[in-house]
C-alpha positions as CSV (number, residue, x, y, z in Angstrom):
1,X,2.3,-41.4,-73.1
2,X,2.0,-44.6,-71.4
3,X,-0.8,-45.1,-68.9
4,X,0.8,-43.8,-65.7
5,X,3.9,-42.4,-66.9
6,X,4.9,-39.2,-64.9
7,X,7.4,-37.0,-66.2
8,X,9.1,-36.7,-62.9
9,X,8.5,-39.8,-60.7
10,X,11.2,-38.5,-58.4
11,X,8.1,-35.8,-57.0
12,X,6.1,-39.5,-56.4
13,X,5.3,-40.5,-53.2
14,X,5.3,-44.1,-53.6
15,X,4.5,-45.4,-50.3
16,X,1.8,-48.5,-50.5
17,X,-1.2,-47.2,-48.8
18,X,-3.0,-48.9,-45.6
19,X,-5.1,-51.6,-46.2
20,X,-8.6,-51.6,-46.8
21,X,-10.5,-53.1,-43.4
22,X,-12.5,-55.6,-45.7
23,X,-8.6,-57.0,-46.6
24,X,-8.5,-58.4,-43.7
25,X,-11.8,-59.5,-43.4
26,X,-11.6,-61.7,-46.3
27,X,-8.3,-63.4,-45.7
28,X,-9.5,-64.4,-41.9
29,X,-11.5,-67.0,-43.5
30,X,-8.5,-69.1,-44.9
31,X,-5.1,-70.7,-43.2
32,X,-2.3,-68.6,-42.3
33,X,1.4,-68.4,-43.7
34,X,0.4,-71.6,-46.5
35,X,0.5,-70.2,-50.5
36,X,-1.2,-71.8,-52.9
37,X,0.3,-70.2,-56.0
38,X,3.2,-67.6,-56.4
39,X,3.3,-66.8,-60.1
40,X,6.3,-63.5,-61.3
41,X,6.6,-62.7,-64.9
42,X,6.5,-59.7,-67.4
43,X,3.6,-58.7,-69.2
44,X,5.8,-59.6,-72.9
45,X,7.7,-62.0,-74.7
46,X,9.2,-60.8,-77.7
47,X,12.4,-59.7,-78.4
48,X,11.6,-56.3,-79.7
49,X,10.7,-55.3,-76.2
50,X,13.0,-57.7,-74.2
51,X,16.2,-56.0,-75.9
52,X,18.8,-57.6,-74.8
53,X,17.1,-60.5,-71.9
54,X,17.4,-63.8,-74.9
55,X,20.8,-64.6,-75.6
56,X,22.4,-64.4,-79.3
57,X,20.7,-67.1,-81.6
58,X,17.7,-67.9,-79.6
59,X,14.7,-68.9,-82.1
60,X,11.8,-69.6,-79.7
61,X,11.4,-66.5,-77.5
62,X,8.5,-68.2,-75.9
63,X,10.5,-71.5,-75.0
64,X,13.1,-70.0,-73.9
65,X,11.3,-67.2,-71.7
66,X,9.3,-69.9,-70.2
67,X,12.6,-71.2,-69.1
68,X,13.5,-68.1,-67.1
69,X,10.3,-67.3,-65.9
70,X,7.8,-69.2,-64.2
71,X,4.4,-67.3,-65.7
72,X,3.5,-64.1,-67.7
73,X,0.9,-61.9,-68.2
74,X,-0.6,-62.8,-71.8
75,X,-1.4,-59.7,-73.3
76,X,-1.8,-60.9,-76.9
77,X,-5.3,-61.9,-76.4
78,X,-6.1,-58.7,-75.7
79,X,-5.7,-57.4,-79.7
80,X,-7.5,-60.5,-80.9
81,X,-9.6,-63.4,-80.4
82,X,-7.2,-66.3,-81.1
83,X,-8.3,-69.9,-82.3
84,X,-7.9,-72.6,-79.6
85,X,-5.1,-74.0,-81.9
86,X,-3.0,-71.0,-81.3
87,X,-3.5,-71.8,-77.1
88,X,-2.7,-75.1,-77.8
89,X,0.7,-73.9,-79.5
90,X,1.8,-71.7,-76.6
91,X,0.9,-74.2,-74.0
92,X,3.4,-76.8,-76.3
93,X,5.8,-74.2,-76.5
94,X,6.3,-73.3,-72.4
95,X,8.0,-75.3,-69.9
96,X,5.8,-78.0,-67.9
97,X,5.5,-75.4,-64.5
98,X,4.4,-72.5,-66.7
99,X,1.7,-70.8,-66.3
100,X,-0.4,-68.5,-68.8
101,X,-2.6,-65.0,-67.2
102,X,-4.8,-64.2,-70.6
103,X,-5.7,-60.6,-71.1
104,X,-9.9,-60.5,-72.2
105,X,-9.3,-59.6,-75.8
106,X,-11.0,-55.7,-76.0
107,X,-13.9,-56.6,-78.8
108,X,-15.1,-57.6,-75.0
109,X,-14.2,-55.0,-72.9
110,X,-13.8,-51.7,-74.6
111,X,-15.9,-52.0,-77.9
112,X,-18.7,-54.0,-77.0
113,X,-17.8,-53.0,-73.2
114,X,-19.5,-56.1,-71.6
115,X,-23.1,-55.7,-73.9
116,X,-24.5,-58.3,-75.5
117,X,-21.2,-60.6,-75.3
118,X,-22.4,-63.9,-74.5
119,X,-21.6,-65.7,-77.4
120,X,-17.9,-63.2,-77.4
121,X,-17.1,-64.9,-73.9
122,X,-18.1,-68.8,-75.1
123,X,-15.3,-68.5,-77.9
124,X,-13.3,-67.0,-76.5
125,X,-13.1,-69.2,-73.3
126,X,-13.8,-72.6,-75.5
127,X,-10.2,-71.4,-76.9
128,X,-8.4,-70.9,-73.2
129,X,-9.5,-74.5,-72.6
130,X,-6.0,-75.4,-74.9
131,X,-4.2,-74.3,-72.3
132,X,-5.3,-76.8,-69.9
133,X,-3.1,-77.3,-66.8
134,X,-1.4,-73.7,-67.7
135,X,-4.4,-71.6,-67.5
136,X,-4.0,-69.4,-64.3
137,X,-6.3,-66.5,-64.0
138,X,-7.6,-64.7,-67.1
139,X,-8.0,-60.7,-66.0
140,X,-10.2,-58.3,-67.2
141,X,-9.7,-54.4,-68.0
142,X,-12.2,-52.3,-68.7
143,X,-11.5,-48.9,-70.5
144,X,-10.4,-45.4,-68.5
145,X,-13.8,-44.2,-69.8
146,X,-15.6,-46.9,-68.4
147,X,-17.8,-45.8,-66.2
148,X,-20.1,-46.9,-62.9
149,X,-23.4,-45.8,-64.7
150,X,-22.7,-49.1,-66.4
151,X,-22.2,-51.2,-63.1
152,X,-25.4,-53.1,-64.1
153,X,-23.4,-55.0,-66.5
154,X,-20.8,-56.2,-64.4
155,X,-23.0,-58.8,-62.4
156,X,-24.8,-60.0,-65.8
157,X,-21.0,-60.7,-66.9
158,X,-20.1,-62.5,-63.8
159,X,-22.7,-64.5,-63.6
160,X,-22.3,-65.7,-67.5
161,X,-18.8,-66.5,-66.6
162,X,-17.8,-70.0,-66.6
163,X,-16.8,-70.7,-62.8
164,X,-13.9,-73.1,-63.4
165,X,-12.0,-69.9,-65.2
166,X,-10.5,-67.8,-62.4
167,X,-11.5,-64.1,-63.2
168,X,-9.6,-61.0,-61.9
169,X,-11.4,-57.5,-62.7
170,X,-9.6,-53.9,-62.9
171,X,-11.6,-50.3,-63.4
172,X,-9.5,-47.5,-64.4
173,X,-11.6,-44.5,-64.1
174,X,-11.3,-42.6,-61.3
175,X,-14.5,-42.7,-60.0
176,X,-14.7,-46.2,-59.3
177,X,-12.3,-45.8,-56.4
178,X,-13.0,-41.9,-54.9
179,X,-16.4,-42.8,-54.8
180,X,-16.8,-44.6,-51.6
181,X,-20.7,-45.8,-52.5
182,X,-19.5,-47.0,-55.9
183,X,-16.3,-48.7,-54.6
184,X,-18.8,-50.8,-52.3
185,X,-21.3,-51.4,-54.8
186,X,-18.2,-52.6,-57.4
187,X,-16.7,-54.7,-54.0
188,X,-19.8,-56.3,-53.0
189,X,-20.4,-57.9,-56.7
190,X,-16.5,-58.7,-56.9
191,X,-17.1,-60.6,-53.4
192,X,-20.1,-62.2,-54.9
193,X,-18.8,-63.7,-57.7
194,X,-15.6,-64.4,-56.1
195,X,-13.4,-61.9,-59.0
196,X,-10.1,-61.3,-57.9
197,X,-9.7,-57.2,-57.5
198,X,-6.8,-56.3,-59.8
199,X,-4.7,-53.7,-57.7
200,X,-2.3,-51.3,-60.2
201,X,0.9,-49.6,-58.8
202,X,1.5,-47.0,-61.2
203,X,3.4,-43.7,-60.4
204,X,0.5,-41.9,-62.2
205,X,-2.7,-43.5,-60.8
206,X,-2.2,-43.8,-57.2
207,X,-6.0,-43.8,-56.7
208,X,-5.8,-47.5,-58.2
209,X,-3.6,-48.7,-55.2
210,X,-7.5,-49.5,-53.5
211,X,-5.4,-52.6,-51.5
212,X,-8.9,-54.1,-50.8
213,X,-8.9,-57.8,-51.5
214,X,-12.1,-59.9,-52.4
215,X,-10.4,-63.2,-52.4
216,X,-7.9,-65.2,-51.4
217,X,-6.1,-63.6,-54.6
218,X,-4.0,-60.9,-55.1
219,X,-3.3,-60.1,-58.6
220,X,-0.8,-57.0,-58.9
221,X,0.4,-55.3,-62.3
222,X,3.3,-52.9,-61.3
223,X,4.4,-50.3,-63.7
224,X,7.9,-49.3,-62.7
225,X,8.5,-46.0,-63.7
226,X,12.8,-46.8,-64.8
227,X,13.7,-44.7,-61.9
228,X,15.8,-45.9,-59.1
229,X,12.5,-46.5,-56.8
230,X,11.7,-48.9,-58.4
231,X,13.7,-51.4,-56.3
232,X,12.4,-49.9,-53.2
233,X,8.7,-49.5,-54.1
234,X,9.4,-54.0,-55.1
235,X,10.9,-54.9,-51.8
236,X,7.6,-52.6,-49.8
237,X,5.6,-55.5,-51.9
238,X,7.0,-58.0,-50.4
239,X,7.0,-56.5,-47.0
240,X,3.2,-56.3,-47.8
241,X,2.8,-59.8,-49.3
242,X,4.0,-61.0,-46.2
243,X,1.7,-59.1,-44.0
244,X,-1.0,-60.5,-46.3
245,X,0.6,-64.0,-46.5
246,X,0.1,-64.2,-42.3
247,X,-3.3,-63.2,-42.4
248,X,-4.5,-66.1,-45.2
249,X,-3.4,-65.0,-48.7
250,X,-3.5,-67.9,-50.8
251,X,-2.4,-67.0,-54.3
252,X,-0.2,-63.8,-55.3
253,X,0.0,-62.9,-59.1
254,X,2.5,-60.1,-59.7
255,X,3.3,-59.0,-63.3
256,X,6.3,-56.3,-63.7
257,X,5.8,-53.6,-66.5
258,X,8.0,-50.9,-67.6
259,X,8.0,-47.8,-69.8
260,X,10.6,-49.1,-71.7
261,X,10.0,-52.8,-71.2
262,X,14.1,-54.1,-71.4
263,X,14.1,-53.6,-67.9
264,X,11.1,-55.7,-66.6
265,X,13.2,-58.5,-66.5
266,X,16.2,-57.5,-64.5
267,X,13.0,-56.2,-61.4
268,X,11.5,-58.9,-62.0
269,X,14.4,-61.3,-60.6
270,X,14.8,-58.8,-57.8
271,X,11.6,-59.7,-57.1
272,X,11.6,-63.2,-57.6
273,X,14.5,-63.4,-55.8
274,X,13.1,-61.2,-52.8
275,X,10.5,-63.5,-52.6
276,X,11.7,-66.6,-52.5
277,X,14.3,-66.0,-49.6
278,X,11.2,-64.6,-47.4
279,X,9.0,-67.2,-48.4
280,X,11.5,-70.0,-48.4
281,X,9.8,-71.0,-52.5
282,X,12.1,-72.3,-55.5
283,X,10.8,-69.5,-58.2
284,X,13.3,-69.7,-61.1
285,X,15.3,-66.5,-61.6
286,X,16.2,-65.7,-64.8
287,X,20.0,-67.1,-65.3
288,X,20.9,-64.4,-68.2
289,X,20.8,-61.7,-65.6
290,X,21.9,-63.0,-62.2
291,X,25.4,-64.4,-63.4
């Protein structure tokens, strides 16, 4: 089973909870209804799981998804460390406004689970350095069994990171959240450190809705659930965006996912589209499934 995945998300209430008071908190420090960055994509690329999104004959899924889509959540790094040759590749590949949102490859996060990774995070962000202008924000996920007897590690990461990499943070264990001293202790260092606090809409894990910003970001992986909500529970983000936008939000990263993944595309340009008539942006919409 996927992470999330109910069996009946008919029986979900999937209304976005209120927002935490330190939301607003943090976005009273920056300018009102003025984004920085608005970056939509999927969380894949290749065809296997895109059935049916690249028209017949395509050869570079890459190239040509980078034409449909402005950004996308790079979960390759996650299964490997690659070379900064193979950045340097993708960033050739993509489309000049593109933008790349690398996944910390798991030798980091769930076997060595932030201990003793020093010279782990050097290569691996010596080789994000070939993405250059395309680098957006790499995000980190720690394991469901990751747990806050280990929040001593978190600052000794954060602290190691190299500032100039934008660095969004997501706990999946449930205690992190329900645990009103720990989800302080885990804010304060996010705040700290300035680490974006990855917010999950999944039909499963409601818990990890937490809607408390600790920057000017908001990074959002939604995991539709291929049930007809999903277009509902996408046009309640945008109502919430918005409320966000008015208070100071200054960059909004929002990556679609989907059980079966052939169908991230077509919410995703609901989305995109959604978006840019509120916010009045240009965000390419994927042509194959608009026409």
């Amino acid at each position: 089973m996927k992470f999330g995945k109910v069996e009946h998300p008919e029986h979900i209430d999937f209304t976005l909870p209120e927002d935490h008071p330190q939301t607003k908190e943090i976005l009273k420090n920056y300018t009102p209804n003025s984004f920085e960055n608005v970056s939509i994509g999927c969380a894949k690329w290749n065809r296997k799981d895109l059935k049916n999104f690249y028209p017949r004959g395509t050869k570079d899924e890459l190239h040509y998804y980078s034409e449909q889509f402005n950004s996308i959540e790079l979960n390759a790094t996650f299964y490997r460390m690659w070379p900064a040759e193979q950045f340097k590749k993708w960033h050739d590949k993509t489309t000049e406004d593109f933008k790349f949102f690398p996944k910390v490859p798991r030798l980091i996060s769930h076997i060595k689970r932030l201990n003793e990774v020093d010279d782990l995070v050097s290569d691996y962000t010596a080789s994000l350095v070939s993405l250059d202008e395309k680098l957006g924000m790499v995000f980190l996920q720690m394991p469901e069994n990751f747990h806050p007897k280990w929040m001593e590690r978190l600052p000794e990461f954060f602290k190691k990171w190299p500032q100039e990499i934008p660095l969004a943070f997501e706990v999946r264990n449930e205690s992190w959240h329900n645990d009103k001293a720990v989800s302080d202790e885990l804010n304060s260092i996010l705040k700290e450190y300035n680490i974006a606090n990855v917010i999950t809409d999944s039909a499963g894990r409601r818990d990890l809705l937490h809607m408390r910003l600790t920057s000017d970001t908001a990074f959002i992986r939604y995991n539709g659930a291929n049930h007809e909500s999903d277009y509902q529970r996408l046009d309640d983000w945008v109502n919430r965006l918005e409320e966000w936008y008015k208070l100071g939000l200054k960059n909004a990263y929002f990556f679609v996912h989907q059980n079966l993944e052939e169908a991230s595309p077509l919410l995703s340009a609901h989305f995109i589209k959604q978006m840019n008539e509120r916010f009045n942006l240009s965000i390419k919409i994927p042509q194959t499934l608009t026409k």
